[in-house]
C-alpha positions in Angstrom: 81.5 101.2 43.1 78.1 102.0 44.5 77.6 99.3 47.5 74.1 98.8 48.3 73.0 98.4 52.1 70.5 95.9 52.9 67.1 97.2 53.9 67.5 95.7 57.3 70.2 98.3 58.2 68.6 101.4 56.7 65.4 100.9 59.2 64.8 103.1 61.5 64.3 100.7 63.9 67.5 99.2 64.1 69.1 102.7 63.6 67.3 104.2 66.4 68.6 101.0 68.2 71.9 101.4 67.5 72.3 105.0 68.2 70.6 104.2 71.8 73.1 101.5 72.7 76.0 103.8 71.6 74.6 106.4 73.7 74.0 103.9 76.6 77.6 102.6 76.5 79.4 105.4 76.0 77.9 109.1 76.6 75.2 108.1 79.4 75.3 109.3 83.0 75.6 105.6 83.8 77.4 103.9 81.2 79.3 100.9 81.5 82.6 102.7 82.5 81.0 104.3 85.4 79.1 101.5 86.2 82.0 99.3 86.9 84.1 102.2 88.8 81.2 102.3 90.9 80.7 98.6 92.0 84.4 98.6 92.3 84.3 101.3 95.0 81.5 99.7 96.3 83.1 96.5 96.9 86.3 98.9 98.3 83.8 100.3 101.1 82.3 97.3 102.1 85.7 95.7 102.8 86.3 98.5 104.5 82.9 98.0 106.5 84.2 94.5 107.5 87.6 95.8 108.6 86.0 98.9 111.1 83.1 96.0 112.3 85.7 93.7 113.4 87.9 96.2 115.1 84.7 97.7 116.4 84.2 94.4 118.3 87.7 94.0 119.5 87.9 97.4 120.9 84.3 97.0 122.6 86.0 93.3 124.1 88.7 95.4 125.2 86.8 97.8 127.2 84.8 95.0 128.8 88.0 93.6 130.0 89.4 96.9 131.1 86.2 98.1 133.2 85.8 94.2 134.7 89.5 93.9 135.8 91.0 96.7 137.9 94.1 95.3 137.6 94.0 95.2 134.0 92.9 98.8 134.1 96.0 99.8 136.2 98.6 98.2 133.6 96.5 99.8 130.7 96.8 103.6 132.5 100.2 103.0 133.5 101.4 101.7 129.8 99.4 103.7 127.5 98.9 107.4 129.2 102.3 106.9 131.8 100.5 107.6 134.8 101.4 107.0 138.3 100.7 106.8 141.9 101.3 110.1 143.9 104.7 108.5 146.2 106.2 106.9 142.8 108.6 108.2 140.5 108.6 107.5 136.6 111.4 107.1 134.4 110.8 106.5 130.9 113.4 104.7 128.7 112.9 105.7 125.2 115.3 104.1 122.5 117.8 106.0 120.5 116.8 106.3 116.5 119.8 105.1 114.6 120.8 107.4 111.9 121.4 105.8 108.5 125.3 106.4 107.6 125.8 108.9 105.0 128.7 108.4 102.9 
């Protein structure tokens, strides 16, 4: 039950090939695995890169509008940081949390 292997296979040639692409697939620093994980993130970050541009250029939009427009400036302070003029008073309404009923 001897089965002979062509001569083809037994060459070193194709042996030393074969061994190199199983080490190239599998066991290499950069193997196919990695190689995909690694475009895959890549891809990740430069959505990412998009996202952080575009809100880069609203916020810088934002500013330009705020410094331009006084007005706008005033609304923005009074809103976001609660300030106020020295002869006003400022009452903040805050609304209640509702509790979730626990039975």
């Amino acid at each position: 039950m001897f089965i002979r292997i062509p001569k083809f296979f037994r060459s070193f040639y194709f042996i030393f090939t074969s061994l190199f692409l199983v080490w190239m697939i599998f066991f290499d620093s950069n193997d196919f695995i990695t190689q995909y994980q690694m475009s895959k993130n890549l891809n990740d970050l430069e959505a990412q890169k998009e996202f952080y541009l575009g809100k880069i250029d609203s916020v810088e939009q934002d500013r330009k509008e705020l410094l331009s427009n006084t007005e706008l400036l005033e609304k923005y302070a009074r809103e976001k940081y609660m300030m106020k003029k020295p002869a006003e008073d400022l009452f903040i309404i805050m609304k209640k949390e509702e509790k979730p009923n626990q039975q």
